[in-house]
N, C-alpha and C positions, 0 to 999 in steps of 0.2 A: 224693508231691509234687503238689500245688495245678496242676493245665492253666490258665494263664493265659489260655488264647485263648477260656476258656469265659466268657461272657458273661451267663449266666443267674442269677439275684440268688435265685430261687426255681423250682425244675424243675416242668413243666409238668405240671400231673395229667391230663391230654387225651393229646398229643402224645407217641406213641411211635413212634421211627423203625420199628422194626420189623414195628410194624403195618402203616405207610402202605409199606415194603417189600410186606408180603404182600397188600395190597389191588393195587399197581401189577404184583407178579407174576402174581397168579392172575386177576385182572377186567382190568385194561388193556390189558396184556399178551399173557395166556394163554400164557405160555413154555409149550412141548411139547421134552420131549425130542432136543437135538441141535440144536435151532435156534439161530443167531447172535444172540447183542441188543447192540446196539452202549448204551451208555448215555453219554450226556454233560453233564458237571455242572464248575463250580469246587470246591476243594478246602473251600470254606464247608458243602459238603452231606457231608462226609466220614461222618458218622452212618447218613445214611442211606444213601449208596453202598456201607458196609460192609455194611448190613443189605439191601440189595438185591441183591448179589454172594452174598452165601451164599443167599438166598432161590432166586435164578433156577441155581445149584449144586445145590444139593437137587430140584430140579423136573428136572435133566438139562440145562438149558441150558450154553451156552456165550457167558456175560456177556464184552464188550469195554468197556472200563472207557477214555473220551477224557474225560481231568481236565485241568483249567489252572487255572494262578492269579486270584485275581478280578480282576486286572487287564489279562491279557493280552490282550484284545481291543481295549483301551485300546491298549497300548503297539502292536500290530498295525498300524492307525488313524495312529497317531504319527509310527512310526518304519520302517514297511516301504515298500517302493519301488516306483515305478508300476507295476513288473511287477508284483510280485506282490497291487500291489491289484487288478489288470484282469484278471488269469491265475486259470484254475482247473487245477489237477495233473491229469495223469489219473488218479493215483492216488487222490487222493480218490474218483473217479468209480466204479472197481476195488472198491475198498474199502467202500464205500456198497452198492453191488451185491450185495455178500458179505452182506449181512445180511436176517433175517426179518424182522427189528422192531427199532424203534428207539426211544430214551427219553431225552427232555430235562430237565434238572430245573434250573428258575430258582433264581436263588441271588439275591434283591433285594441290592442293596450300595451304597455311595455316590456318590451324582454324582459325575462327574469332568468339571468342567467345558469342555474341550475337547476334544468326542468327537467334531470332524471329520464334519459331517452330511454333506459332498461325499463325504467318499472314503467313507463309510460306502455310501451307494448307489451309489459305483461299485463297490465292493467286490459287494454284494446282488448287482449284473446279471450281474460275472462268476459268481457261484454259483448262479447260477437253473438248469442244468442238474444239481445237483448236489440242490437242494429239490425240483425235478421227480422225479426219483429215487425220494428220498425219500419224496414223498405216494405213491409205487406200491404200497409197503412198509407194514406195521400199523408205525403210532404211534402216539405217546402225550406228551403234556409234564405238567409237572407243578409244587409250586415246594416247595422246602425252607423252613421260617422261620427269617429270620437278623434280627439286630438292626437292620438298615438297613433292611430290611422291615417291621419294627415299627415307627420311627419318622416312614416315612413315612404310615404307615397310622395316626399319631398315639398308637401302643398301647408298654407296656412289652413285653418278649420272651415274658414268660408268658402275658399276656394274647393277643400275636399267634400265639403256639402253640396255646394255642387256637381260639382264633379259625380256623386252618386245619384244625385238628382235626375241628370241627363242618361246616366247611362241605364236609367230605371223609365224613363221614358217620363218622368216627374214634372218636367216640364212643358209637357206637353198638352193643352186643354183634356186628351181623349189618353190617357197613357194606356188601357186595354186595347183599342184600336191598334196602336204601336206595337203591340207584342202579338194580335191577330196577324200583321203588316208580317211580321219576322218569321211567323209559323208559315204564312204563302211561301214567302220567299228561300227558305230553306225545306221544303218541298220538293219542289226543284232539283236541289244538290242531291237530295237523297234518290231521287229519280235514276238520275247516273252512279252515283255510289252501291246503290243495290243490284246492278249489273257488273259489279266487279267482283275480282275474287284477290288477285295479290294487290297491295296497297307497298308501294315505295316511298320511303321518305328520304331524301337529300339533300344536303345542305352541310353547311361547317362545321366538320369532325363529326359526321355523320352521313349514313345509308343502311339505312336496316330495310327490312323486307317483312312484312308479315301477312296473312290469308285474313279473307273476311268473307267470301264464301257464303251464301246460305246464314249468315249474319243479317240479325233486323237492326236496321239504323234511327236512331231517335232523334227526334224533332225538340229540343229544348226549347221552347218556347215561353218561358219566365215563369210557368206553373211549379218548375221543383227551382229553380233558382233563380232570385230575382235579384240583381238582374241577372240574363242569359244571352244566348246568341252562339250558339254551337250544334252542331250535328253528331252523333257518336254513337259507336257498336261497342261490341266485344270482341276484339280478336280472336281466331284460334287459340288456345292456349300454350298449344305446341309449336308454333310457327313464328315467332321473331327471330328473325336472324340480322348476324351486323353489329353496328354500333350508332350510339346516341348521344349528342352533346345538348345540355339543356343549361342554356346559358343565365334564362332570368332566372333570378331568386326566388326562393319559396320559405313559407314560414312555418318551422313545424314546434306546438308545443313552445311559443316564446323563439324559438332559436331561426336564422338565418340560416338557409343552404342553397348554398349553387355553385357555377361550375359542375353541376353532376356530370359522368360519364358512366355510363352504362356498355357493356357487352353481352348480347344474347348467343345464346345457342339452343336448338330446339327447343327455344321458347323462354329457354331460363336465364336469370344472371346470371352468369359467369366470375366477371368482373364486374368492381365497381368502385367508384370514387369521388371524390367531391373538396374544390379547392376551398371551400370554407363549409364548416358543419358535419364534415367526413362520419364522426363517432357518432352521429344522430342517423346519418342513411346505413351506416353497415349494422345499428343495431336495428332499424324499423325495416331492412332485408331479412333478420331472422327470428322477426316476429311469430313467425309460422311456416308452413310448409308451401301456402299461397303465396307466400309475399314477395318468392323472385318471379314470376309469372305477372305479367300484361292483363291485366281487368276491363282495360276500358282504352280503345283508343276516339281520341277527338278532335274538330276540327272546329280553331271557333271564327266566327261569320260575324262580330260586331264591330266594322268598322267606325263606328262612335265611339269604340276605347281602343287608344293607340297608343298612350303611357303606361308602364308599367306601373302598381301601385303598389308593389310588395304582397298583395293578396289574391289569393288563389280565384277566390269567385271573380271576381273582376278580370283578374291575368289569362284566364285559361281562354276567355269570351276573346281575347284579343283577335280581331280579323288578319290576318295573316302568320298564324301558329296554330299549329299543333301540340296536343296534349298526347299520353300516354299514361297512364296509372296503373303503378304496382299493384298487387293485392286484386280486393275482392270484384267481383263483374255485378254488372247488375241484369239479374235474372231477364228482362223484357228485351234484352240485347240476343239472348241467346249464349251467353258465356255462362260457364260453369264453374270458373273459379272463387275458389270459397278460401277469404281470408282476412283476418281481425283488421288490417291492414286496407287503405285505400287513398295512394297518395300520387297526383296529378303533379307531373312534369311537364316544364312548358318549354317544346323548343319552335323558335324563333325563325321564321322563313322568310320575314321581308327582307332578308338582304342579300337573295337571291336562289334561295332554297328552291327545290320542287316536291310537288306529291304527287306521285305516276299510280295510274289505275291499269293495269294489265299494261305497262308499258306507254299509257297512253298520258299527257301531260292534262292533268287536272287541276293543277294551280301552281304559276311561276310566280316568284319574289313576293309572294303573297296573296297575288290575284287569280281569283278563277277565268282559267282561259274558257 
């Protein structure tokens, strides 16, 4: 009998779940014998959660399998009541605890035009003790490709399978070699980057200024996102000054935003705006007391992804952009900003932007000089 849910007009000659199983078990991962992995996906990714549940079986593990409908975070949003948007269980808390590692796996799908950006961050604040948790623990996220995927990324499903195939290194006989290959080579950057202290960024309807000082700079090397290809710290928390134009789109909660403009002072928002998605950035800026504050600034190094796909794991890796993220830092940076909130802007340098390191030109129109 004919699976009607299958969607694929022509199977992907790239794109084997099974593969990006064994790539997410044995390099993301690193399942060892006996340890818990919690994994959590929609039931869109069903391919490859099958193939990742025997993989991390075979290795000794002991896979916890949290699936939901694609919609239920939607109806969550909708229809659940202010307790339980403000409340966190403690048994999620218990339960999180229980685990060595953990693994998320984006499942793109379709807007749903009323995704609640309010209760959305009030929801975030109450679970911030529960993502704290979590960043203690080895992670990992990752994305399945589904047809909503594909066509926001403008591509048919075979071409967007592969499409993530390639930039997961999937087609490659050796795909861990490929991601060793990325960790040498961004080495390197960081060599020079950790000798700096002000970082400038420039470019169209943009020049902000921010310190990174005495900041440790991290090597993403497809361990916490597969795929990856970026270099990134913390910024001071105190120190963005300027303005930011972040031209590609981003997707938050179902919804569309870009055009973002940002203005900092001493570190904080100021201003802010956005030609489509506006009422989603001013209320996930007053999420919390974190959330006009700079978390994470990044630089992504994957010249293999150069079309924008409307998704953040993919967009922010783009070689020739920088990222920026409101909200929380992650502790191994050396930033101290703490907040429910943690959302990656991408602005755009190949069109002849620069990022100056104490004055000094570290990447024109894209490329590292």
């Amino acid at each position: 009998m004919a699976d009607l849910t299958d969607t694929r007009s022509v199977p992907s000659s790239l794109y084997i779940p099974a593969r990006h199983a064994e790539l997410l078990a044995a390099y993301c991962l690193d399942a060892q014998p006996g340890q818990r992995v919690q994994v959590s996906a929609t039931t869109l990714a069903l391919p490859l959660l099958e193939a990742l549940n025997r993989e991390l079986l075979t290795r000794g593990a002991r896979p916890v399998l949290r699936i939901e409908y694609p919609e239920q975070l939607d109806d969550f949003y909708r229809y659940a009541s202010d307790d339980l948007i403000d409340q966190l269980h403690p048994a999620d808390l218990y339960d999180m605890g229980a685990n060595e590692a953990t693994l998320r796996i984006l499942t793109p799908q379709d807007s749903v035009a009323d995704s609640r950006p309010e209760r959305r961050a009030r929801h975030a604040r109450a679970l911030a003790p529960l993502a704290q948790l979590r960043s203690q623990r080895r992670w990992s996220l990752t994305l399945y490709p589904t047809l909503a995927g594909a066509q926001a990324a403008g591509m048919t499903l075979p071409e967007y399978e592969d499409f993530v195939a390639r930039a997961m290194f999937l087609d490659q006989p050796d795909p861990v070699s490929g991601w060793v290959a990325v960790r040498e080579r961004q080495a390197h950057l960081i060599e020079r980057l950790s000798r700096a202290d002000v970082v400038r960024i420039v470019g169209p309807e943009t020049d902000l200024t921010l310190r990174v000082g005495g900041r440790t700079w991290a090597n993403s090397d497809g361990k916490r996102n597969m795929p990856s290809g970026e270099v990134f710290t913390g910024p001071h928390e105190d120190s963005a000054e300027g303005h930011i134009y972040y031209a590609l789109p981003t997707m938050v909660g179902g919804r569309t935003v870009s055009g973002i403009r940002l203005t900092f002072q001493a570190g904080r928002v100021v201003q802010a705006s956005a030609e489509v998605g506006e009422d989603v950035l001013l209320s996930s800026l007053n999420t919390d007391a974190g959330a006009r504050l700079l978390g994470e600034l990044g630089i992504g190094t994957n010249y293999g992804i150069q079309t924008p796909s409307r998704n953040i794991l993919f967009d922010e890796k783009i070689g020739g952009t920088v990222h920026l993220a409101l909200g929380k830092s992650y502790p191994e940076t050396g930033g101290v900003n703490a907040s429910a909130l943690h959302w990656d802007m991408i602005c755009d340098l190949r069109g002849g932007g620069e990022i100056l390191l104490d004055g000094e030109v570290f990447q024109r129109g894209g490329q590292f000089v």
